[in-house]
C-alpha positions in Angstrom: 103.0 149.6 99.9 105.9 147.0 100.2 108.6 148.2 98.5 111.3 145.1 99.0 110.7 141.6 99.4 113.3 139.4 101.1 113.1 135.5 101.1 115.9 134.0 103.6 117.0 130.7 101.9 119.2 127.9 102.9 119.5 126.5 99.2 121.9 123.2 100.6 119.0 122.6 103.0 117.6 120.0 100.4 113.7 120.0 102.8 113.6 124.0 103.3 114.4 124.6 99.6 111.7 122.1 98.0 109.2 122.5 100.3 109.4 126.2 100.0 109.4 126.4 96.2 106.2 126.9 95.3 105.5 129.9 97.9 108.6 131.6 97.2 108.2 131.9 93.7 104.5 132.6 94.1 105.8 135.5 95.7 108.5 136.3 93.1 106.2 136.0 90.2 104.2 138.4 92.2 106.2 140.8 92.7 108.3 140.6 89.1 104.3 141.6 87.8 104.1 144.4 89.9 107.7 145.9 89.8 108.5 144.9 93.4 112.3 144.1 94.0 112.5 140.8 95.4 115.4 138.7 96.3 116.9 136.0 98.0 119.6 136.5 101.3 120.8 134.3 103.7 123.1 132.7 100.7 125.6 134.2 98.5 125.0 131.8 95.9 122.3 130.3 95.8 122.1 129.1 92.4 125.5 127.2 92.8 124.2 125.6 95.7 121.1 124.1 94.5 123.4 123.0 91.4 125.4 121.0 94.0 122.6 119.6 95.7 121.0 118.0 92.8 124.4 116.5 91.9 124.6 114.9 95.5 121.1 113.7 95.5 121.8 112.2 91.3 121.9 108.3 91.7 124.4 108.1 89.1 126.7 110.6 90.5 126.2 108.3 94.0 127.2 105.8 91.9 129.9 106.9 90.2 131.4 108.6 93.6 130.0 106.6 96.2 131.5 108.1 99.4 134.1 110.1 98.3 131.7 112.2 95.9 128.9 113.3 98.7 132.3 114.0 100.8 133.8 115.9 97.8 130.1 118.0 97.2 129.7 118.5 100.6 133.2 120.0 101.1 132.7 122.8 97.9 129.1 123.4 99.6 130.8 124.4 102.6 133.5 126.8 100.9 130.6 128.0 99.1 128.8 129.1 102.8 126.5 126.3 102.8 125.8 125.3 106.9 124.5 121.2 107.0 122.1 122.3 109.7 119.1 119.9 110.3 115.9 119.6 107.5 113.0 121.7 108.2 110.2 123.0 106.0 110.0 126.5 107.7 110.4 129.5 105.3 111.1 133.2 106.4 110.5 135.9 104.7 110.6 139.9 105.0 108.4 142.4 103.5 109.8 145.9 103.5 107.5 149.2 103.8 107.7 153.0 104.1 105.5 151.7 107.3 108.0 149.3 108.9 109.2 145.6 107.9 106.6 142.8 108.2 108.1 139.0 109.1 106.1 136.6 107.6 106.8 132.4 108.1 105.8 129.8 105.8 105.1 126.6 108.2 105.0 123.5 105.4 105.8 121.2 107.9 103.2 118.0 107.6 102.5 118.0 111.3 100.0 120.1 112.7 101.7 121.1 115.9 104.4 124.3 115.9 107.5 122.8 116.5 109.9 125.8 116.4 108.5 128.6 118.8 111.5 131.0 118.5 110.1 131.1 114.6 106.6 132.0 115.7 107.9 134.5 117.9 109.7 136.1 115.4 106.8 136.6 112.7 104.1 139.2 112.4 102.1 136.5 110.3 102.9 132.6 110.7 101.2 130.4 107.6 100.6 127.0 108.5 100.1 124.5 105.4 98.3 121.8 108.0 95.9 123.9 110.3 93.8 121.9 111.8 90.9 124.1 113.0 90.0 121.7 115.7 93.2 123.5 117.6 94.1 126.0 119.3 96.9 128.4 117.4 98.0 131.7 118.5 96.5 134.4 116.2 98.6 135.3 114.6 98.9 132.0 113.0 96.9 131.7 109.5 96.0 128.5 107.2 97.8 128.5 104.1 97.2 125.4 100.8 99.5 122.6 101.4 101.6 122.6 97.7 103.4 120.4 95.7 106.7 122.2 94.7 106.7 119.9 91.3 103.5 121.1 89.8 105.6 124.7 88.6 107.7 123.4 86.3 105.0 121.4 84.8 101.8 124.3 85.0 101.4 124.5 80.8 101.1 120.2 81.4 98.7 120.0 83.7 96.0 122.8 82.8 96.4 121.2 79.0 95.4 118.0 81.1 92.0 119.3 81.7 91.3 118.7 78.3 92.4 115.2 78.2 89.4 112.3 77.5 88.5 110.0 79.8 89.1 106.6 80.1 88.9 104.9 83.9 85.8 105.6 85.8 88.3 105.2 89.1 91.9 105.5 90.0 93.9 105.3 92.9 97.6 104.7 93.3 98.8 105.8 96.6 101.2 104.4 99.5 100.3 101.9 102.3 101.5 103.4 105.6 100.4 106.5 107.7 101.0 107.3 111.1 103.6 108.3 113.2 106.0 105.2 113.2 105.1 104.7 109.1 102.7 101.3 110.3 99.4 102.4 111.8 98.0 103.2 108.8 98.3 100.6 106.8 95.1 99.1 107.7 93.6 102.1 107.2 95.2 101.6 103.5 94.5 98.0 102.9 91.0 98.7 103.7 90.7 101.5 101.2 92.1 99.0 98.8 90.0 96.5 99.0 86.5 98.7 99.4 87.4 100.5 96.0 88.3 96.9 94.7 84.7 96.2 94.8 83.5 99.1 92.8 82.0 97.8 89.8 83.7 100.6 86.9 86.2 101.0 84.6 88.8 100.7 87.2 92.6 101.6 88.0 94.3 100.4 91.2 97.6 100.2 92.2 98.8 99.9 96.1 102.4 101.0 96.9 103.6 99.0 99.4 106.6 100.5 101.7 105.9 99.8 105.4 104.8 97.2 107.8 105.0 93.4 107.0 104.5 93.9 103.0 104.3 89.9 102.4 100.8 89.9 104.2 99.4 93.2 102.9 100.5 91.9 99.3 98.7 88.4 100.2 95.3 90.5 101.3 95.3 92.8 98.2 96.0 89.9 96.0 92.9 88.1 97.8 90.7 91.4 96.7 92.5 91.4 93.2 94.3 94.5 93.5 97.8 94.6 92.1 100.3 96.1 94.2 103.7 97.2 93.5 106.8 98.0 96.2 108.3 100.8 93.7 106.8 104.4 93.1 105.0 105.0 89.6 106.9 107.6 87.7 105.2 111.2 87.5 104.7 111.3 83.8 102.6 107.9 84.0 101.0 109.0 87.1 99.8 111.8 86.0 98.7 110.9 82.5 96.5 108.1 84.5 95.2 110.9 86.9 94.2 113.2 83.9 93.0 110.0 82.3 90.2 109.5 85.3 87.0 110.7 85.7 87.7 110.4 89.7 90.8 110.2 91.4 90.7 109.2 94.9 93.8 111.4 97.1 93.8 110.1 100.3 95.3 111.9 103.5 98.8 111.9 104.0 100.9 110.6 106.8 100.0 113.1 109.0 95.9 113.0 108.4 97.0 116.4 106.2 95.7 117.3 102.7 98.6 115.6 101.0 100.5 116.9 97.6 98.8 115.4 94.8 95.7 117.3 95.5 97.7 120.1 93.8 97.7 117.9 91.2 94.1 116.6 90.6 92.8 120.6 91.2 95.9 122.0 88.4 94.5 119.5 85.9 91.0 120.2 86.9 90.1 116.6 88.0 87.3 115.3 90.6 89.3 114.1 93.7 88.1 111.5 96.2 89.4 111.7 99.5 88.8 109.2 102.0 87.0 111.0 104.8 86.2 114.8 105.2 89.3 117.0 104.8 90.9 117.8 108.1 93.1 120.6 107.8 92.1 124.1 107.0 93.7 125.9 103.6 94.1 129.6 103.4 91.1 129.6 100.7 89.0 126.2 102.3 88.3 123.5 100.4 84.3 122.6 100.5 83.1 119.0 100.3 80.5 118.5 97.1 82.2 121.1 95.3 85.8 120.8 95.2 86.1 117.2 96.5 84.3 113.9 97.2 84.5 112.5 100.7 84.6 108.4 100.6 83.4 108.0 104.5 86.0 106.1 105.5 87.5 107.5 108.4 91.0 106.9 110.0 92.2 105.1 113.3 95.8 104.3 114.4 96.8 101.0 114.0 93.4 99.7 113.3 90.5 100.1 110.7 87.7 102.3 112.0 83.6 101.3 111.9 82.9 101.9 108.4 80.0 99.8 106.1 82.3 99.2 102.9 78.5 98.6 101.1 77.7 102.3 101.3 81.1 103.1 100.3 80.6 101.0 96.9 77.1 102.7 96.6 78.8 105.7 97.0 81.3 105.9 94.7 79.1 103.8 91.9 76.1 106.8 92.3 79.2 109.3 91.7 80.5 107.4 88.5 76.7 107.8 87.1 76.1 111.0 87.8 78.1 112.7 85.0 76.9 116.4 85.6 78.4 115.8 89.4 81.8 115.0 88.1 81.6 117.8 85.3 80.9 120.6 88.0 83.5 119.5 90.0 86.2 119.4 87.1 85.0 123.1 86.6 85.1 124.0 90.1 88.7 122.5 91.0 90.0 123.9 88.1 89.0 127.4 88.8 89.5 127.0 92.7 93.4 126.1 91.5 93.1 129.5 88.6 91.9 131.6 91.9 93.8 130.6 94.6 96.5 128.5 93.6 98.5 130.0 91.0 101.6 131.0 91.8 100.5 135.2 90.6 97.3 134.9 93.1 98.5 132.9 95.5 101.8 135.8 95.6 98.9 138.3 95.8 97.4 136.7 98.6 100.2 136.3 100.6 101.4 140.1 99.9 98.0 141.4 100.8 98.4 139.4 104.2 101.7 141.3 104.7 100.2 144.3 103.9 97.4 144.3 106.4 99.9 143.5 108.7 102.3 146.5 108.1 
């Protein structure tokens, strides 16, 4: 039985503190449920340093203070024990037990590959958000759901969502890039673009542009008629549009992983489209035709790979009619997210892990 639970943050390391949220407080809610002690080391104040971050990072304190201020914040950090060290997304923690400690690592990085071996090393269990079960891991190493740290604070929001009545048939707002250098994807993206452009539904499009020559790419999706904008859409409007779909296509992120805002689309109980079969592994796996719809159009550096856009359209347009589809899915992502999401089961989960362990 774990009697202690110990998460080592670094609460001035703006990359290890967000993208570790969501399974540290997983495990806190879990263990506040159960009376298991639980607290954070590695910082003697941790509050006060995630105070100062969120200061630094505030435009209008940039503003106000352009140099002088990060200088000035940076300085208190330090007095306060804060170490600049370089952004990671890795995550220690220690589970305590009348049988012996159990080290357990969070991997969230959006690569694939285990860059930090001394890390793997050091654990008993090693969860990686983006397994790809076409590779070779040590055993030790386990999939784990890739999570969107801004989905806590907004939980009551997004399960009220599932209620919300549709209005678009379709919607997709996501960014044109991908890759490694940011570029080779964005044919990848354009052609997504101007497939789903072609759909004929009740429709709601919107390309991000951020990489790569953005004069021609907004020339091409003009061409298909699909607006295109160079600045992000602000959560509350993104999500309202999301909750607001009957589909909502997620496509892979950067690194070919299960990206964020499929955190999103399963919390609100919504029918997400990705554009080819998922690639990575999470802990609990997501099935195609059950907890997502798979587009077929595959991805290839730098270059748009064989696909006949005409089935895609037929696709997506026998989808949109099939209404009992979509309704089993909403039902199914919803309680896939209830299950295996939530930040009480998914502390559960990773507890019982550490436990097996011990």
């Amino acid at each position: 039985m774990v009697t202690l639970v110990e998460a080592i943050v670094e609460p001035y390391n703006r990359t290890h503190d967000r993208y570790q949220s969501y399974y540290r407080n997983s495990i806190s809610t879990y263990c506040s449920g159960h009376g298991i002690p639980f607290r954070e080391t590695g910082s003697r104040f941790p509050r006060q340093l995630r105070f100062l971050y969120r200061v630094r990072a505030s435009d209008r304190f940039r503003k106000l203070l352009p140099w002088l201020g990060t200088r000035m914040i940076d300085g208190i950090a330090r007095t306060l024990g804060a170490a600049r060290g370089p952004e990671h997304a890795l995550g220690t923690y220690v589970f305590h037990s009348g049988k012996g400690d159990v080290k357990v690592c969070v991997d969230a990085q959006d690569s694939g590959d285990i860059e930090h071996k001394q890390v793997l090393e050091w654990s008993d269990i090693y969860f990686k958000t983006n397994f790809w079960p076409t590779r070779e891991y040590p055993r030790k190493v386990m999939p784990m759901a890739n999570l969107n740290p801004l989905v806590l604070s907004q939980m009551k929001f997004l399960r009220e969502a599932r209620n919300t009545p549709k209005e678009w048939d379709l919607f997709a707002f996501f960014r044109v890039w991908g890759g490694t250098d940011e570029v080779e994807g964005v044919e990848h993206n354009l052609a997504l673009f101007e497939t789903l452009a072609r759909v004929k539904c009740k429709k709601k499009l919107l390309a991000f542009l951020v990489s790569g020559d953005i004069r021609a790419a907004a020339a091409r999706l003009e061409k298909a008629g699909v607006p295109w904008t160079t600045e992000w859409m602000p959560l509350p409007e993104l999500w309202d549009l999301a909750a607001r779909s009957r589909l909502n296509v997620v496509r892979h992120g950067m690194h070919q992983c299960i990206p964020w805002r499929m955190t999103d689309i399963l919390a609100m109980g919504g029918c997400p489209v990705l554009d080819y079969a998922a690639t990575t592994r999470w802990h609990a796996p997501l099935e195609e035709n059950v907890h997502y719809l798979n587009l077929g159009v595959p991805y290839r550096p730098s270059g748009a790979a064989p696909f006949d856009p005409d089935e895609v359209v037929d696709r997506v347009e026998d989808w949109i009619a099939h209404k009992t589809l979509i309704g089993d899915m909403e039902q199914a992502t919803a309680n896939y997210f209830d299950q295996h999401l939530s930040p009480e089961n998914l502390g559960r989960y990773i507890l019982e892990k550490a436990c097996q362990a011990g």
